[in-house]
Residue frames relative to the residue before (quaternion, step in Angstrom):
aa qw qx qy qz dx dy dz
X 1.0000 0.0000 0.0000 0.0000 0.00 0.00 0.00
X 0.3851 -0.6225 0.5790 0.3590 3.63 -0.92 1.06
X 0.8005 -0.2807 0.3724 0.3765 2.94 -2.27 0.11
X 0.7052 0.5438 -0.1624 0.4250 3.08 0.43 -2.20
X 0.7039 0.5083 -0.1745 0.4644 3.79 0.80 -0.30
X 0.3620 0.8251 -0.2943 0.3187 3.24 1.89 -0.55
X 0.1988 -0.8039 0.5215 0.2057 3.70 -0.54 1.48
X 0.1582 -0.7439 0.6136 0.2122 3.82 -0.92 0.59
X 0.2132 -0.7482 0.6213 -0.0938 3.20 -0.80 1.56
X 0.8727 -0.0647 -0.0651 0.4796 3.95 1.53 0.79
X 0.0736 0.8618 -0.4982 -0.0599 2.85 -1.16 0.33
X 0.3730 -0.7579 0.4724 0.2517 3.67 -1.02 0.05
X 0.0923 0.8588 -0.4952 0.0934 3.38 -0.43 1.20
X 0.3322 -0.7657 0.4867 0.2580 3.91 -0.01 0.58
X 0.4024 -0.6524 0.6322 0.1130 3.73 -1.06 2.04
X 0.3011 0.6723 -0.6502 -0.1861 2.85 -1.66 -0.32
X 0.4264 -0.7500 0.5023 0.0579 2.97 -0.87 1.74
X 0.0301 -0.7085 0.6945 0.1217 4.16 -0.76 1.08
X 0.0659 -0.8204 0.5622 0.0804 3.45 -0.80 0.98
X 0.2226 -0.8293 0.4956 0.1307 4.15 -0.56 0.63
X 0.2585 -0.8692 0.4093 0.1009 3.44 0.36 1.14
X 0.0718 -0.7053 0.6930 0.1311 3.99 -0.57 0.77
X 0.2796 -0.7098 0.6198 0.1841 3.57 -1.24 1.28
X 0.5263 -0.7073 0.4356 0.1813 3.47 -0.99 0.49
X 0.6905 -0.1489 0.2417 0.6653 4.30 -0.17 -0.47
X 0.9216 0.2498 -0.1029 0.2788 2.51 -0.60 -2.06
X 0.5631 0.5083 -0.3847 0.5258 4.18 1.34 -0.76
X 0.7703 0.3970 -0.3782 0.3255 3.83 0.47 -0.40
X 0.3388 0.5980 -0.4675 0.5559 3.60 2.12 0.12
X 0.7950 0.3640 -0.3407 0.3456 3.53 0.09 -1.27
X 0.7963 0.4627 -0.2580 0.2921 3.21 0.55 -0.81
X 0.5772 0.4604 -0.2644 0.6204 3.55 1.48 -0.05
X 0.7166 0.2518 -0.3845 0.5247 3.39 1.07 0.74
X 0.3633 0.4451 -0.6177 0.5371 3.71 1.51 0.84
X 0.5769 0.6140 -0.4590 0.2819 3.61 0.56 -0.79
X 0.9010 0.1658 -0.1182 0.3831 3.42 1.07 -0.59
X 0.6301 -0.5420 0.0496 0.5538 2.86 1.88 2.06
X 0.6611 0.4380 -0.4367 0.4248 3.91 0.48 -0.51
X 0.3453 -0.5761 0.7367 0.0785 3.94 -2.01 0.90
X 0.2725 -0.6844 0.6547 -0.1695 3.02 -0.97 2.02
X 0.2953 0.7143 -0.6339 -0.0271 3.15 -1.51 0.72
X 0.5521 -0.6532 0.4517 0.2541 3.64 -1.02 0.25
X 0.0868 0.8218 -0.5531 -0.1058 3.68 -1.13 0.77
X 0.9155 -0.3144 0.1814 0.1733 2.84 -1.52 1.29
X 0.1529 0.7976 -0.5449 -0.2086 3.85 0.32 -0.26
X 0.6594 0.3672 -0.4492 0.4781 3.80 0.53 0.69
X 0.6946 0.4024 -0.2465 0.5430 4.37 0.85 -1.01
X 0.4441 -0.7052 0.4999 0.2360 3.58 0.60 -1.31
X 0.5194 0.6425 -0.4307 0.3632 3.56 1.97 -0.63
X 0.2297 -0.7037 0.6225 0.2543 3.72 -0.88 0.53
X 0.2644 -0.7360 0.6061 0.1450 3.69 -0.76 1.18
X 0.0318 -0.7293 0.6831 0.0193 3.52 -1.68 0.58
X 0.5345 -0.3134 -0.7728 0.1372 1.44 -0.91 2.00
X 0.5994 -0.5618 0.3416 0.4564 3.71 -1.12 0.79
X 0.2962 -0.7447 0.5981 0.0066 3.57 -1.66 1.28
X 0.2885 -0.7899 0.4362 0.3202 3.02 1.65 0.13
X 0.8008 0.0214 -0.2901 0.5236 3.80 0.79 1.15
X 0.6912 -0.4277 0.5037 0.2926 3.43 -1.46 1.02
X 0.3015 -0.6475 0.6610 0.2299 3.69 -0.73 1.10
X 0.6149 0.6504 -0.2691 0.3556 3.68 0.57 -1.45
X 0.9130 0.1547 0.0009 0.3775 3.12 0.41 -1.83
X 0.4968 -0.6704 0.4440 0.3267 3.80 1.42 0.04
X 0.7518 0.3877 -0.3306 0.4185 3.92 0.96 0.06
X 0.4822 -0.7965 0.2018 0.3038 3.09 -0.79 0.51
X 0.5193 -0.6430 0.4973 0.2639 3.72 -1.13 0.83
X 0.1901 0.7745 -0.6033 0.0083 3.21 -0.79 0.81
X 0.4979 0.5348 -0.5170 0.4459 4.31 0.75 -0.59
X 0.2787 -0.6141 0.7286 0.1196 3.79 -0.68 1.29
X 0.1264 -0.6945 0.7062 -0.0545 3.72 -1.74 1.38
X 0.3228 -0.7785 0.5125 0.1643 3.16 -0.83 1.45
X 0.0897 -0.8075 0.5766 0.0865 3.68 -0.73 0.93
X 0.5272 -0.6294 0.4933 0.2873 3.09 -1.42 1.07
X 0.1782 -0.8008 0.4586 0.3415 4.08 -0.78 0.14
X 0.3130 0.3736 -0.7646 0.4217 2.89 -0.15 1.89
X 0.1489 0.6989 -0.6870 0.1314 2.49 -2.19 0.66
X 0.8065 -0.5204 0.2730 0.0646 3.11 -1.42 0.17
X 0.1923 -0.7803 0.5196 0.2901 3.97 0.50 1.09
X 0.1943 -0.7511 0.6161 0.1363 4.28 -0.73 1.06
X 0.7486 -0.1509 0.0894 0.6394 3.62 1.45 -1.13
X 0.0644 -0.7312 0.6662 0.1322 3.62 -1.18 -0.04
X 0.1835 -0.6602 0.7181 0.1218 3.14 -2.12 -0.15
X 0.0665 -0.8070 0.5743 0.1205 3.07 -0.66 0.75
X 0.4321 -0.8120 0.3859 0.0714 2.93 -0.97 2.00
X 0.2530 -0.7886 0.5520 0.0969 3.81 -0.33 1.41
X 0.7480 0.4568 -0.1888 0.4429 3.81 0.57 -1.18
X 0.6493 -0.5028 0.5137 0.2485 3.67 -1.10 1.44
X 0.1540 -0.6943 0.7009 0.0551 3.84 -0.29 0.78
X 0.2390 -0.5924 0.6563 0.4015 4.22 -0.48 0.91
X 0.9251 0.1287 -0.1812 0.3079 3.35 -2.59 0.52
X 0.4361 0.5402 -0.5274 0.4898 3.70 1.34 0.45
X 0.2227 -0.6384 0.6836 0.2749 4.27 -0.70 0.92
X 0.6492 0.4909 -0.4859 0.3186 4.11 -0.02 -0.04
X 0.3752 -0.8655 0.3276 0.0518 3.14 -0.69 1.46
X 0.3598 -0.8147 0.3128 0.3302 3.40 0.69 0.93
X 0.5791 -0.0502 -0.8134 -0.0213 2.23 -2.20 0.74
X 0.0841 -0.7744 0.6136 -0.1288 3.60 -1.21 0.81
X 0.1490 -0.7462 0.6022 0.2416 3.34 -1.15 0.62
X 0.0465 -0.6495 0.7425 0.1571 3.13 -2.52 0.30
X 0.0673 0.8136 -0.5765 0.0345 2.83 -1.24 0.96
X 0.6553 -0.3556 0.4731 0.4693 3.31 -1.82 1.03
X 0.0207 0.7774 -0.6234 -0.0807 3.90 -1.96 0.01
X 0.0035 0.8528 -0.4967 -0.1614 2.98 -0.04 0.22
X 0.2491 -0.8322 0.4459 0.2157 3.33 -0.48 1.16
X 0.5532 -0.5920 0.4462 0.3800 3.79 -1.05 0.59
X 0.6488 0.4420 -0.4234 0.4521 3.08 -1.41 1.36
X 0.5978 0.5131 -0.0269 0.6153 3.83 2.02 -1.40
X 0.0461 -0.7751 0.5911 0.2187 3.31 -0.87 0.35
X 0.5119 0.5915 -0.3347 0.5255 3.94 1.66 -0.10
X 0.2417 -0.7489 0.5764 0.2201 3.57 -0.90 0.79
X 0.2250 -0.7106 0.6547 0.1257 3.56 -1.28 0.36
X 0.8080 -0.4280 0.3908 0.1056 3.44 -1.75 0.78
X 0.0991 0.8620 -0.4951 0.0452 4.40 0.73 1.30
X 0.1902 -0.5285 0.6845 0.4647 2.97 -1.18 -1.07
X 0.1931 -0.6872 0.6911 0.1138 3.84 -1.48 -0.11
X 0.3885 0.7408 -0.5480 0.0025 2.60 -1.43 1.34
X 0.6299 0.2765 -0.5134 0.5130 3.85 -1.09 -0.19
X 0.4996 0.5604 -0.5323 0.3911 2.63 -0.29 2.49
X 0.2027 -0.7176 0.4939 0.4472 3.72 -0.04 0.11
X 0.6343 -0.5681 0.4864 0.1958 3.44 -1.07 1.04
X 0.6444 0.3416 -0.4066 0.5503 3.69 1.14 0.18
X 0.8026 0.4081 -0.3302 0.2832 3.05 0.25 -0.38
X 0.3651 0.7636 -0.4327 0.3105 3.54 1.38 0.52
X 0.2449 0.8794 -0.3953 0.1023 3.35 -0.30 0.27
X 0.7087 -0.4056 0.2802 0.5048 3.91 -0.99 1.03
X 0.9002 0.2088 -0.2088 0.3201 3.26 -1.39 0.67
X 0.5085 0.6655 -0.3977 0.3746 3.47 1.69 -0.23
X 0.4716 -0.6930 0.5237 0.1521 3.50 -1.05 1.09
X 0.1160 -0.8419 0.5100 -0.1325 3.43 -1.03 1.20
X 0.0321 0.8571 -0.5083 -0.0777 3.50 -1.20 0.37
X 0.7226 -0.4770 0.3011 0.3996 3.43 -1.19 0.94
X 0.0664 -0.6355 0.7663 0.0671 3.86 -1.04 0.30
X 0.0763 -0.8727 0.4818 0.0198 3.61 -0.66 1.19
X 0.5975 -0.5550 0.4071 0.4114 3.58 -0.76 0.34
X 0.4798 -0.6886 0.2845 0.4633 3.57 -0.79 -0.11
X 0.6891 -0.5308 0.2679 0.4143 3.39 -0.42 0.53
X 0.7598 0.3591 -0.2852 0.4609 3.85 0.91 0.09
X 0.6338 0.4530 -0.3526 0.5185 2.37 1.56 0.83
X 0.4066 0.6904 -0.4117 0.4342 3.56 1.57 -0.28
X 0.1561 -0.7057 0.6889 -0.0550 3.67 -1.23 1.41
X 0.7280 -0.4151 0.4315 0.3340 3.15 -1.60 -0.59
X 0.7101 0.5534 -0.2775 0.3354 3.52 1.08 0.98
X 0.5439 -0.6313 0.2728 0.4808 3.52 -0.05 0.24
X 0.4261 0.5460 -0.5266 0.4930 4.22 1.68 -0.55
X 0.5227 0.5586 -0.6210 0.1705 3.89 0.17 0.45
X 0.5921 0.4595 -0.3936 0.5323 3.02 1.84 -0.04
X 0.5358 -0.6192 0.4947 0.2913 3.47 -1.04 0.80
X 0.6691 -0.2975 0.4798 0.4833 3.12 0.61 -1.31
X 0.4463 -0.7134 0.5367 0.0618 3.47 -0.91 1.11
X 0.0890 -0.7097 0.6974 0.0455 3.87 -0.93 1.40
X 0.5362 -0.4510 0.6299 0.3351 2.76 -2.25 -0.21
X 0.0128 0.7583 -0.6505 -0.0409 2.79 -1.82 0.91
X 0.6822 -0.6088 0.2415 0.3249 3.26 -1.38 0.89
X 0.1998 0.7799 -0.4911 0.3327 3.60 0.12 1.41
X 0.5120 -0.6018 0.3939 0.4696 3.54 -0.84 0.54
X 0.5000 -0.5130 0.5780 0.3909 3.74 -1.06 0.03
X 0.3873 -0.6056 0.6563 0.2291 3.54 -1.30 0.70
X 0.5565 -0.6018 0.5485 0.1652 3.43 -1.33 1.13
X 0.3745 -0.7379 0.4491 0.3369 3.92 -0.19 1.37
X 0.4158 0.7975 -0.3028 0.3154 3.68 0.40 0.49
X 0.7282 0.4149 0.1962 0.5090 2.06 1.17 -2.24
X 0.4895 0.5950 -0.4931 0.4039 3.87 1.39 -0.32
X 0.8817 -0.1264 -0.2599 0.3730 3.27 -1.66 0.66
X 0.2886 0.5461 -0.6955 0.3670 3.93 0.31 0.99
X 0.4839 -0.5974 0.6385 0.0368 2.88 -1.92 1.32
X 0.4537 -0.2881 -0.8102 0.2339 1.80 -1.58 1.74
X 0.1650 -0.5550 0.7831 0.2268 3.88 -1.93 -0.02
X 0.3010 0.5208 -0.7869 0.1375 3.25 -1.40 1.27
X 0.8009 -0.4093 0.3515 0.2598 3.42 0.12 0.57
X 0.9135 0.0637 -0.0850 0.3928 3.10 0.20 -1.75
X 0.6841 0.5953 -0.4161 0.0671 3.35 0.59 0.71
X 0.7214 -0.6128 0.0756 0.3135 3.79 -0.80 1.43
């Protein structure tokens, strides 16, 4: 086969995807009350699981959630990952942690960052707490949290993560 005849079977071209999110009921409750520093979450009216953020239905149970639960923002490391590999258009410079959290009050974990911490020493059951932006600066989004630290609390017994009550300290 000539040159000029040459099948291309690929290439490499760089996407970018602009997406425009429409929140729904129950995300535009939560999120207009991160706006004004406080973690919302919905419980169940048939299981009891209190979701964060509210989905305005029970994944579990198929009905809908509607009694809005105010959650304190502490809470609970369930899992993490600490993130070695450059992420393109992410400014956080790896190594870095995320982790699952479950905040007290919630028994479902949701999606942090973590820091003023050494990245080893994070670990399941370790007790944490919101670091917020300043307040004139706090929008409609969850980056009003900066990022979640440790704090000097007992760990929570891996058993024991999102079982109701969540305060942390009990044995």
């Amino acid at each position: 086969m000539s040159e000029e005849n040459e099948v291309i079977t690929g290439i490499e071209v760089p996407i970018f995807l602009k997406y425009n999110f429409t929140a729904g009921a129950s995300p535009t409750r939560f999120l207009a009350r991160v706006k004004e520093g406080v973690l919302t979450g919905q419980r169940c009216p048939k299981c009891k699981q209190v979701y964060v953020p509210p989905r305005g239905a029970c994944a579990g149970c198929g009905v809908p959630t509607e009694e809005e639960v105010e959650l304190a923002d502490k809470g609970t490391v369930q899992s993490f990952t600490i993130v070695s590999i450059p992420i393109p258009g992410n400014p956080i410079e790896p190594p870095f942690v995320v982790a699952n959290l479950v905040p007290d009050g919630a028994n479902i974990s949701f999606i942090h960052l973590m820091s003023e911490c050494d990245n080893a020493d994070v670990h399941i059951g370790q007790r944490v707490q919101a670091v917020w932006k300043p307040e004139e600066e706090w929008d409609y989004a969850m980056d009003n949290i900066k990022y979640f630290k440790p704090i000097d609390e007992p760990d929570v017994p891996i058993e024991k993560i999102g079982k109701l009550p969540v305060t942390g300290l009990e044995g």
